[in-house]
N, C-alpha and C positions, 0 to 999 in steps of 0.2 A: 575817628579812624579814617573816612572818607577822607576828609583832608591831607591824609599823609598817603595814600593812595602811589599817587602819583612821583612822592619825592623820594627822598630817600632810604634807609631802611637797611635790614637783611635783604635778602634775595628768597620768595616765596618758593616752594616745591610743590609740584604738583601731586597732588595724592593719589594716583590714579586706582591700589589697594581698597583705600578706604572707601572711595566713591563708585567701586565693582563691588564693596561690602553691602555697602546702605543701599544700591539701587536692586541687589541683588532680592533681599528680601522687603524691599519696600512690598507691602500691601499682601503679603501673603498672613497675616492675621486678620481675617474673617468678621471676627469679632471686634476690631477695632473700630473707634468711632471716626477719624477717619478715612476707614474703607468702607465705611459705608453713606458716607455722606459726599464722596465723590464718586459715588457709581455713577452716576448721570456725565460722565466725562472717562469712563475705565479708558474704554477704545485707546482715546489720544494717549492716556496718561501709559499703557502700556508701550505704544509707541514712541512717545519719549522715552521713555527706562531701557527700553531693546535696543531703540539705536543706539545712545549712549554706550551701554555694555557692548555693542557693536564695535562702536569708532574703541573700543578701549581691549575689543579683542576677547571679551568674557561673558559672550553668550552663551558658553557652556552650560555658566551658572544656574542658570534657568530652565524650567521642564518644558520643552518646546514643545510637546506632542499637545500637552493642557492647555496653548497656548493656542494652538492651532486646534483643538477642538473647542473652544471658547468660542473664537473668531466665527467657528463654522455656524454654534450657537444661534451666534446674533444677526446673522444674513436674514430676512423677511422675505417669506416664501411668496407672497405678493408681491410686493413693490423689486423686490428684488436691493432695495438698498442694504446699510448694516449700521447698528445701532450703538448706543456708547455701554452698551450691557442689555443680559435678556430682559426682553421684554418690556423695553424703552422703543421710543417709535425710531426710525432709520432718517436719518440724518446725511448730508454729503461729507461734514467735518469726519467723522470718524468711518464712513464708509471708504474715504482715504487712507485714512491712519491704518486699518485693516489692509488696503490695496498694500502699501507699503511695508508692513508688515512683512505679510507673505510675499512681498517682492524681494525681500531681502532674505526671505528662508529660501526662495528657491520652489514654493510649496501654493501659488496661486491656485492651482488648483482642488486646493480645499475650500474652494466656494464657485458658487452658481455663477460664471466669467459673465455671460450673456443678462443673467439677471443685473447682474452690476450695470452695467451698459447701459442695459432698459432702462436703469431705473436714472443716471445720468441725466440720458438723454432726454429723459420727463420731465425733469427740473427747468429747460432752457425755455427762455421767454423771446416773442415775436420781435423784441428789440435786440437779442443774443444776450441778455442778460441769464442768470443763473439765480435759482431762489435756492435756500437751502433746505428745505423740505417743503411735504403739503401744506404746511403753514405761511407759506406766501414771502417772506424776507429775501429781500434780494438786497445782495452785497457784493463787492468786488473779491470778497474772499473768498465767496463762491465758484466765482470765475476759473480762478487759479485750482480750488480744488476738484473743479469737473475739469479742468483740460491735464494736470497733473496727473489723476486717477486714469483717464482715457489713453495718458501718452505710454502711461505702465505697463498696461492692455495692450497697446499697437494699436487702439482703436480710437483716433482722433476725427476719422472719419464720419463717425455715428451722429457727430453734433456739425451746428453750422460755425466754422471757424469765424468766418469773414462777419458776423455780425460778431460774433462772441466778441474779436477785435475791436469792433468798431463800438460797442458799448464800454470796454474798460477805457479807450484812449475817449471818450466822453466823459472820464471821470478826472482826466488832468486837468492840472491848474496852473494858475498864472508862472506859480514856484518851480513848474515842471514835477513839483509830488503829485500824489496820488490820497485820493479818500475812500469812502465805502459805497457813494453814489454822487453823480453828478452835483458839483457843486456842495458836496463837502470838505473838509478842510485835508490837509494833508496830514500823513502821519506815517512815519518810517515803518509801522507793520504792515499795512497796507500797500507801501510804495514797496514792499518787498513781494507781496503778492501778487502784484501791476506787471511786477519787474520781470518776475518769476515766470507768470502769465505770458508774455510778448517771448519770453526767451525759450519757451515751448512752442509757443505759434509761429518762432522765429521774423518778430517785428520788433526789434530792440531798435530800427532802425526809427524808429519813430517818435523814440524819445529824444528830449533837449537833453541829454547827458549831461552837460558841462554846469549848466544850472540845476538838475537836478542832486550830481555830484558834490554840488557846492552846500546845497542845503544837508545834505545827509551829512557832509563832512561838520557843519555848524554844528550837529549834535552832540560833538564831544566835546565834553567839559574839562574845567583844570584838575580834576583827580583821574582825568583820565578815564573814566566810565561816558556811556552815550547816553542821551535821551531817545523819545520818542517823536514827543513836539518841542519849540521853542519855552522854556521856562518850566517847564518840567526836572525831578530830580533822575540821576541815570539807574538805568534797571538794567543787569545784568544781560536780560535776553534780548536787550538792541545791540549785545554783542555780536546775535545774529542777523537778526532784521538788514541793521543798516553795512554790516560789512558782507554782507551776500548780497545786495545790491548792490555793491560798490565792485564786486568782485562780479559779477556778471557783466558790470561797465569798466570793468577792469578799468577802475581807479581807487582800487582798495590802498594805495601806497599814498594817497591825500590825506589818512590820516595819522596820529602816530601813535604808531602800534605797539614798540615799548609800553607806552604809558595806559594804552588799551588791557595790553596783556596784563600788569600789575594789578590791574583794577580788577580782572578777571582772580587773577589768582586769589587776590586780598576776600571773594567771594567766598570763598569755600571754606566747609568745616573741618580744619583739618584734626580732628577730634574723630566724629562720627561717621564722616565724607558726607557728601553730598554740596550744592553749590546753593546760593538765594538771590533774591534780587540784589542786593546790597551788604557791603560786611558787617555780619553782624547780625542779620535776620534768620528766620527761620528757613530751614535748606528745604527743597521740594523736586522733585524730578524734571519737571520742564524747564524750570532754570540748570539744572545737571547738566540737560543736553544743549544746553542752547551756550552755555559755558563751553561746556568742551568742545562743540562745533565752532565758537567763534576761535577758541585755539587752535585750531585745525586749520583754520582758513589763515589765520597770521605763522602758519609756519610748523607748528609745535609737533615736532617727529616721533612725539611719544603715541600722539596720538592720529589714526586712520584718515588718509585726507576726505574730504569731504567734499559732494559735490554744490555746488551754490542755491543749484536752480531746485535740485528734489528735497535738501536736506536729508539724504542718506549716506553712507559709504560711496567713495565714486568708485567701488569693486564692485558694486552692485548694481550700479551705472553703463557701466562700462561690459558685465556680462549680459546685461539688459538690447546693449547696441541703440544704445540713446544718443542722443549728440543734441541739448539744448542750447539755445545761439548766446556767444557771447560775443561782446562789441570787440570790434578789434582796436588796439592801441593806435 
């Protein structure tokens, strides 16, 4: 079926019904053996399923108030971070996913702002590096989600910018991509991270754009789907990665998008809704959003545009009075 991806065919539809179905009540059986074996990851996984039914207009669906007392939950009356479910230690991944959240409800205020902050700003290391908890990990993913969280706040000030910079542009490579620490390899999640990162701090100016452009655009293959690295099979969620980076360097029209988009659609279950890595696999919520966001970004007026650099609603962007840099043409 990958094979035919790309060529000819009927003309796919997008299910937008089906996929406000399935995201609708994902995870509200308790008892399920998949709800409870991704507890250690809720936070994100809520925040994938919310934006989604976001970009698609059918948040209604969902009991916001549970959703937002949840969130209040997990905040850690010490560290001040928030956690991927009660009584999991706090984390910077999902103590964004929560910022975000309640950034889009409107409703920040159902958690300790200052504590969030605090606890940020306790992660950053003497090089401006970012660890992702008291467990010591430092990654360039972290980077992007302490200055992301910070910018949502208004408070980019709390941290040191100017090394924070100067530690991810120590992560470039010859390719002009991006890894998780000096002298790792590249890899289009990360170089969206990088990307994301500099376009908050407003240093896009620092990138080789046109080499890096070059490499993310190699990621697409003849059915029309992207990788992540060189010789890799394509997964659906490079639909986001590498065209939200290409769209912040506004060279998202290097690759062709037709055959992106099929690839995208041929994802989905148009049975149950929901989207997967590849046609044909098991659908899951983080591929849903990172499908319909990469639609979003190629054009697709059914659904909410999107913003590149937060991966939210750019309405929620936009009431925020954010303005992340993007290259100019």
């Amino acid at each position: 079926m990958e094979g035919e991806v790309a060529g000819g065919g009927s003309e796919l539809k997008l299910e937008l019904e089906r996929h406000a179905s399935y995201l609708s009540v994902y995870g509200t059986d308790k008892d399920d053996y998949d709800f409870c074996k991704t507890e250690f990851l809720r936070m994100s996984g809520m925040y994938w399923g919310l934006t989604a039914l976001e970009l698609m207009a059918k948040s209604s669906r969902v009991p916001r108030e549970e959703i937002l007392e949840f969130i209040k939950s997990c905040q850690d009356k010490e560290s001040g971070g928030i956690s991927a479910s009660v009584g999991h230690d706090p984390h910077i991944l999902y103590t964004l996913s929560a910022v975000q959240i309640l950034s889009m409800y409107d409703k920040i205020d159902v958690i300790d702002v200052e504590g969030v902050i605090k606890y940020i700003t306790s992660l950053q290391l003497e090089d401006g590096s970012f660890m992702g908890d008291k467990w010591g990990e430092v990654d360039t993913r972290f980077s992007f989600c302490a200055v992301l969280c910070l910018s949502l706040l208004h408070r980019l000030d709390a941290i040191n910018v100017g090394r924070a910079v100067e530690f991810v542009l120590s992560c470039m490579n010859f390719d002009g991509g991006f890894g998780s620490r000096p002298g790792s390899e590249s890899h289009a999640g990360l170089i969206y991270c990088c990307v994301g990162f500099l376009s908050v701090c407003g240093r896009l100016d620092a990138l080789r754009a046109d080499e890096l452009g070059w490499w993310l655009c190699e990621r697409q293959l003849p059915n029309g789907g992207l990788n992540g690295r060189p010789e890799k099979l394509p997964d659906l969620c490079y639909s986001w990665w590498v065209l939200a980076s290409l769209s912040m360097m506004n060279r998202i029209h290097w690759v062709d998008k037709a055959a992106l988009e099929k690839f995208i659609l041929a994802c989905q279950d148009s049975e149950n809704g929901g989207f997967s890595d590849r046609p044909g696999d098991m659908t899951d919520p983080f591929h849903t959003l990172f499908g319909l966001a990469g639609l979003s970004l190629l054009g697709n007026t059914q659904i909410k545009p999107i913003n590149p650099t937060y991966c939210m609603p750019q309405e929620t962007i936009t009431r925020l009075k954010l303005e992340p840099q993007l290259l100019a043409l």
